[in-house]
C-alpha positions as CSV (number, residue, x, y, z in Angstrom):
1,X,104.5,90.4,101.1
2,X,105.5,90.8,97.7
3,X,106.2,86.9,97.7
4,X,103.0,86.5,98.6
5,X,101.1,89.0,95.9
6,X,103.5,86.5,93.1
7,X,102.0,83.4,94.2
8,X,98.5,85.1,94.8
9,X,98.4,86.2,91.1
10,X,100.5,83.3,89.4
11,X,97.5,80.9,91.1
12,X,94.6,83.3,89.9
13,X,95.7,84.4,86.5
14,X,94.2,81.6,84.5
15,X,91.4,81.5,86.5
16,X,90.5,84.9,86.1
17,X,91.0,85.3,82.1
18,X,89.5,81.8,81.7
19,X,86.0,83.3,83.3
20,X,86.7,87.1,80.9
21,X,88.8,89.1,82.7
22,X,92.1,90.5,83.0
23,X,94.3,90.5,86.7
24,X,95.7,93.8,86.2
25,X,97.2,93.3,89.8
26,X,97.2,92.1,93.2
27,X,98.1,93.8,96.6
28,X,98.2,91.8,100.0
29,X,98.4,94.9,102.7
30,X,98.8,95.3,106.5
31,X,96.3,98.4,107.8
32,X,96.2,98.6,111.1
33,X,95.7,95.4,113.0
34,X,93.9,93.9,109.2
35,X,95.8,92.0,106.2
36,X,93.8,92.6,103.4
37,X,94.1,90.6,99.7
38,X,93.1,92.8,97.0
39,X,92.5,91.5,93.4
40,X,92.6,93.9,90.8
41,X,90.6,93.1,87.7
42,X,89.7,94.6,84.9
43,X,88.3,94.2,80.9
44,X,87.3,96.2,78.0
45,X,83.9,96.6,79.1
46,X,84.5,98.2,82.5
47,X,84.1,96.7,86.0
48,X,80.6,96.4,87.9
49,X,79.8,94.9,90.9
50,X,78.8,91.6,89.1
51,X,82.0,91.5,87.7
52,X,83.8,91.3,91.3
53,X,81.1,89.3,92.9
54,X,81.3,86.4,89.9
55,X,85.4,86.5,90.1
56,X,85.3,86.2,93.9
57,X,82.7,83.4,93.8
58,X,85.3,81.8,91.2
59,X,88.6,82.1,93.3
60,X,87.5,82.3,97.3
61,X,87.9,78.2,97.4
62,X,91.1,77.8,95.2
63,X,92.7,80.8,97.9
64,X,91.5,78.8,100.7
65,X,92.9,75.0,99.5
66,X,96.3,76.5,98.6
67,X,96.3,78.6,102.2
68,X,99.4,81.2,100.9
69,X,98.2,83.2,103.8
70,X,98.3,82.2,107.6
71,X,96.7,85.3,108.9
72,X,93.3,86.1,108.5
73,X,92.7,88.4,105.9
74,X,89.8,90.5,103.9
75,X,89.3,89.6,100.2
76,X,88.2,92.4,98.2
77,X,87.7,92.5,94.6
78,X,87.4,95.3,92.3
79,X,88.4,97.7,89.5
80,X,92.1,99.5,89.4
81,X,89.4,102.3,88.7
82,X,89.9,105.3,86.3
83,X,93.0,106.4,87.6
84,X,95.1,103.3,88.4
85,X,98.3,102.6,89.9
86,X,101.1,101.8,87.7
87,X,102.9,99.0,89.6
88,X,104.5,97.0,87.1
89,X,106.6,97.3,83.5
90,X,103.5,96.2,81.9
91,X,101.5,99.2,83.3
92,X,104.1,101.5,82.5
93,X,104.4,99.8,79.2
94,X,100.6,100.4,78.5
95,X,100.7,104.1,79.9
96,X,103.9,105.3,77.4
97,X,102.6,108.8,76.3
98,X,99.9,109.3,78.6
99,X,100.0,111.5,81.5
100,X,100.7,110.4,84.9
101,X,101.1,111.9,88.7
102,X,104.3,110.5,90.4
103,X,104.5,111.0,93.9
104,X,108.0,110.6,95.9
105,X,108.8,109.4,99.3
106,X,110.7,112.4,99.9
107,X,111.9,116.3,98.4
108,X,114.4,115.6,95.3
109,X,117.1,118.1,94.7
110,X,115.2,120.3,93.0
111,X,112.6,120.5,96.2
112,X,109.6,118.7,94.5
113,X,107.7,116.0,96.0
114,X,105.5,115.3,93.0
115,X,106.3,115.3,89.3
116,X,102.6,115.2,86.8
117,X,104.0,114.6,82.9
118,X,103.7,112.1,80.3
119,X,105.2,109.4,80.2
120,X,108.1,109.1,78.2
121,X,110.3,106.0,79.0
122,X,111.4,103.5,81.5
123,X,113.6,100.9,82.7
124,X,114.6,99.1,85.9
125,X,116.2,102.2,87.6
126,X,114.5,105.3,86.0
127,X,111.2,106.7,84.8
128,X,111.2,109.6,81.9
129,X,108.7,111.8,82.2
130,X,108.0,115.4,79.7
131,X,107.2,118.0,81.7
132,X,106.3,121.6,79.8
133,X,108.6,120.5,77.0
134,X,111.5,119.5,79.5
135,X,112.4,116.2,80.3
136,X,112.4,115.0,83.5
137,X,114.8,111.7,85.4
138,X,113.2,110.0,88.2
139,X,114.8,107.2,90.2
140,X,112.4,104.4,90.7
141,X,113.5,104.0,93.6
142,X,112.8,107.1,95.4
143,X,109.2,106.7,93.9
144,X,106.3,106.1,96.4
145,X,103.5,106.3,93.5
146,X,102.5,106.6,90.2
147,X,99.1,106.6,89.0
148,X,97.2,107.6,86.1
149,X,95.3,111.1,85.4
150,X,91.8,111.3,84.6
151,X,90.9,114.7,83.0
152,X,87.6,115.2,83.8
């Protein structure tokens, strides 16, 4: 899927910061018996619904003439919203020093599930967070999530 989600957002990138906005990501995602094609978008203003309808109407037909996907699938567009998923180097990149949950897909050896500290560094195998003054190695690859925290 993640071949597709490359080709998704190499096609719509131009597109999408030719008409104002920025993809900050795609997802293509199997829920239940549903495939669902989600564009991310996003800009300095914020995100209304305006915003996703006018991208939509721009990249609905270019999707269907260049037919990446052979199921049927559910286009949604919309905002990565306040607290976003970090996906990519370039999210990580934009969140250095800022706080962030990261959720694993398992216990570590220290028994936690769930590590919430600021970001201190990454590269291809690890994430740095500080946590209460300590720092803390994560391996990317036992992470399941990390997002972005909002304090309200």
């Amino acid at each position: 899927m993640a071949n597709i989600e490359e080709k998704v957002e190499n096609l719509l990138e131009p597109i999408i910061e030719k008409i104002g906005y920025e993809l900050y990501d795609v997802e293509y995602a199997k829920e239940g018996k549903n495939y669902f094609l989600r564009i991310f978008i996003d800009n300095k203003k914020g995100i209304d619904l305006n915003d996703c309808e006018k991208v939509n109407d721009a990249i609905t037909e270019i999707l269907d003439q260049e037919d990446y996907i052979k199921e049927q699938y559910f286009l949604e567009v919309s905002s990565p919203g306040i607290e976003r998923i970090l996906r990519k180097d370039k999210h990580l990149q934009q969140n250095i020093g800022e706080q962030i949950n990261i959720k694993l897909f398992k216990k570590d050896e220290n028994g936690s599930k769930e590590y919430i500290g600021n970001l201190k560094q990454f590269d291809e195998q690890n994430i740095i967070v500080n946590q209460e003054e300590k720092e803390i190695k994560i391996e990317r690859k036992n992470i399941a999530q990390i997002k972005t925290i909002y304090n309200w």
